[in-house]
N, C-alpha and C positions, 0 to 999 in steps of 0.2 A: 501828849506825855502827861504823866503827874507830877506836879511841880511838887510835892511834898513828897518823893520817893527821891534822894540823893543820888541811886544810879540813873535816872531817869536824867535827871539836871545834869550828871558828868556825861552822860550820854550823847546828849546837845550839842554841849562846849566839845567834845570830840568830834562828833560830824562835822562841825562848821570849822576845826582847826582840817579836816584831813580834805573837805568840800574845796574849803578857798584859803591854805594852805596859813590861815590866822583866824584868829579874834577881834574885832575891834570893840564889837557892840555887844551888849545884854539889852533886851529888852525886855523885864517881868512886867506883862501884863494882868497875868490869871488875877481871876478874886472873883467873889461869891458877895452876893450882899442879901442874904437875909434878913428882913428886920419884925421886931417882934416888944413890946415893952417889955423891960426886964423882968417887972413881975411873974410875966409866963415863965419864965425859967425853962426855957428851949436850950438847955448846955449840950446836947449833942449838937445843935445850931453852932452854939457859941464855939463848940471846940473845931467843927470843921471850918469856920470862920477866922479862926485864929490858923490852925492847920494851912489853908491855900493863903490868905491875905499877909500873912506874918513869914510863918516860916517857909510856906512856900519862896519868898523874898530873898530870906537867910540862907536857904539850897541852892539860890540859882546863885549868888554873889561867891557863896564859899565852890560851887561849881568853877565860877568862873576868874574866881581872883588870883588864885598861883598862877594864870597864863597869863594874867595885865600885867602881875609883878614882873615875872620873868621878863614881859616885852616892854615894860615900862612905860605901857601904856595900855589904855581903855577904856570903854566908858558902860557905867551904867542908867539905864532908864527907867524907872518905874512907875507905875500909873498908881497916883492917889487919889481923891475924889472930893468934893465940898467940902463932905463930910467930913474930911481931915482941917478942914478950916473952921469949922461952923456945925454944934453942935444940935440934934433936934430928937424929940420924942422917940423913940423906938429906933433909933439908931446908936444906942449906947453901942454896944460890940460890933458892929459893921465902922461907926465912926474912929471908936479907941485903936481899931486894926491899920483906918488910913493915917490918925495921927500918928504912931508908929511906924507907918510907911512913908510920911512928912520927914520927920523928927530925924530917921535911921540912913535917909538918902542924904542928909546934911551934912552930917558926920561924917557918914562912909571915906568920902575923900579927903575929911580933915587928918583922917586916921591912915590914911594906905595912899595919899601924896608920896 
């Protein structure tokens, strides 16, 4: 699937309500890690980088969060990396996409408890 296509993520979240007749889990994994020093200015880099590691994220939870509500429950999983801990040379946009991907799993359920 493409995680950065919205029917693609509701897609999903449908097979596995009509497979095993619920939801419990998300697990986004996708991401891309290109790294490059910023200087090069690879922004078609940067954008498909932000495109899967980011919103890819944000499609699969807005996929999949009207059915946790409704069931009042579920969970999500998301893979972040070092990089989201610990910054290093040519990983400025691969790192800023996992701290984002840190940052955004914290909240999530402070927000939709």
């Amino acid at each position: 699937m493409d995680v950065v296509n919205p029917s693609d993520n509701a897609a999903i979240v449908e097979l596995a309500q009509e497979t095993f007749g619920r939801v419990d889990v998300i697990f986004l994994n996708a991401g891309i890690m290109p790294t490059a020093p910023f200087s090069a200015l690879k922004t078609e880099e940067w954008n498909q980088t932000v495109d899967v590691n980011i919103k890819g994220v944000l499609k699969g939870v807005a996929a999949v969060l009207p059915t946790f509500v409704s069931q009042k429950s579920g969970h999500v999983i998301t893979t972040s990396s070092v990089a989201g801990l610990k910054a290093y040379p040519g990983g400025a946009i691969y790192g800023g996409t996992k701290w984002f991907v840190r940052d955004f799993i914290e909240v999530l359920p402070m927000e939709s408890a």
